[in-house]
Steps between C-alpha positions, in 0.01 A plus 500: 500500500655859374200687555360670792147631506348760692190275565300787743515760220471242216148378668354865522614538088324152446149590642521789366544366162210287584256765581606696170446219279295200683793253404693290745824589480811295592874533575766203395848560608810427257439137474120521436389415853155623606600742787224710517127601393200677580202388512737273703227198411503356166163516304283180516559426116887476555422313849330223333806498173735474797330212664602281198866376524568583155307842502741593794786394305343682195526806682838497637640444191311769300599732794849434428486532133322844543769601685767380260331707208489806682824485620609430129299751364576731800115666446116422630395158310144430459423143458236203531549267817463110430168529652355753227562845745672788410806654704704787450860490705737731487909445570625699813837627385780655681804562252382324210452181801157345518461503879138445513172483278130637586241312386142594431304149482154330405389720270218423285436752166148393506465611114341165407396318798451193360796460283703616777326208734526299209890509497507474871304155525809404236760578661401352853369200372781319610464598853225273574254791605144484467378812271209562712709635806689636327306715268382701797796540615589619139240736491614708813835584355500911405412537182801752358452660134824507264543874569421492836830170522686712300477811726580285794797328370636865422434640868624140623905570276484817691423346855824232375734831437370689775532210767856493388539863581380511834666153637234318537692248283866501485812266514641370838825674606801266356300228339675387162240694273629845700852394467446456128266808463796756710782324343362570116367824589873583650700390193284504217746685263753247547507093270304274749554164364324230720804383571596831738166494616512168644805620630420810683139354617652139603261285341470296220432517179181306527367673784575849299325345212197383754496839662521695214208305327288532840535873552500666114367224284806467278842446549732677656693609189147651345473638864832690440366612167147610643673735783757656254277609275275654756806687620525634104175608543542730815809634336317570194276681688672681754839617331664565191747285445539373185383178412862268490584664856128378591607159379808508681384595810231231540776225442398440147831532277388416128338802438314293147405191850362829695288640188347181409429397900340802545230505194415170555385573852387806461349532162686816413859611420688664736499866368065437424453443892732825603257645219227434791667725720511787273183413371586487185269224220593138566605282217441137526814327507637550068864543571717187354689315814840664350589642845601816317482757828176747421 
């Protein structure tokens, strides 16, 4: 465990949540655990799912693989639960780490009731449950429009970032993720090969790998990559200096590497996103990957 959670403060932003939107809303720590909800009782419909060995199981593991996709795709994910629900979680990060996820859960649109019921009796028909309980049980879910989902998972990324802002989710003094996080922060500009990594952090190059994958959904190399190039970007922003000093400073020292890096995350080449700061017309990325400095 690398996290620590400010569970007092965390509770009052979870039933809050709840009385803005009517949806029970959930906290998983790094690993996907269940740590914390409110309504603190699950509804009856996802009761009687549990009750079934292999609903319980069908749970935990799409838990786990909501987490994964958030943390890869380091925004809100809406998706379909293996019992026909909708949920909407959203990746906790602190320094590009995935600390945490909030979850809004049993959701039902409610656009077409019976195709929606329809899917569910699929999906759970392996659970051994007997449709009439739980179609009642079905039935009392909130019923939550597209736009009104699509609102929530909005204010629900901002409740992720904000958490992160006020502690009430942050990593553990000294745990290996810190360590990591300080010690790339600290020498950024300088070649980090795993090698010195492993080095410097005393562990191995397995439990970087592990770690790495765990906290930032890709490997620590990409990780490296990620971090540099938001470094670019604050130096774009905030100074002058011209763009092969930019490239320098951030550790990168192939200034055609650095150009390329930077529009494929970004979208835009490095001179279009100072443009943003000057206000100037953006051009979708049209300049050939020659590295020639703009």
């Amino acid at each position: 465990m690398y996290t620590v959670f400010d569970r007092e403060q965390l509770s009052v932003l979870l039933r809050d949540f709840y009385e803005l939107t009517g949806l029970r809303t959930v906290v998983f720590n790094a690993e996907g655990a269940d740590i914390l909800s409110y309504p603190e009782t699950l509804p009856e419909f996802c009761r009687l799912v549990r009750s079934s060995p292999a609903g319980s199981a069908g749970c935990r593991l799409c838990d786990r693989g909501a987490c994964v996709q958030a943390r890869q795709e380091r925004r809100p994910v809406i998706y379909p639960c293996h019992a026909g629900l909708i949920e909407v979680i959203a990746p906790i990060l602190v320094d590009g780490a995935a600390v945490g996820y909030l979850l809004l859960s049993h959701i039902v649109q409610g656009a077409d009731e019976e195709a929606e019921w329809a899917q569910v009796q699929q999906l759970c028909a392996g659970y051994g449950l007997d449709p009439e309980t739980l179609r009642p049980a079905y039935q009392a879910l909130p019923r939550t429009p597209y736009r009104t989902l699509r609102a929530a998972a909005d204010l629900l990324s901002m409740a992720a970032r904000d958490a992160c802002r006020a502690g009430l989710a942050r990593l553990a003094p000294d745990s290996p993720l810190q360590r990591l996080d300080n010690y790339l922060a600290e020498h950024l500009a300088e070649d980090l090969p795993c090698e010195r990594l492993c080095r410097e952090l005393n562990m191995s190059r397995t439990a970087l790998y592990q770690l790495a994958r765990q906290a930032y959904g890709c490997g620590i190399s990409e990780q490296i990559t990620r971090l540099r190039v938001a470094r670019a970007l604050e130096l774009l922003e905030n100074t002058d200096l011209p763009n092969r000093e930019i490239c320098q400073r951030v550790g990168i020292r192939d200034y055609n590497y650095f150009f390329r890096v930077f529009r494929r995350q970004t979208g835009f080449t490095p001179r279009d996103w100072r443009a943003r700061r000057a206000g100037q017309t953006l051009t979708q990325p049209v300049y050939p990957e020659t590295g020639a400095d703009e």
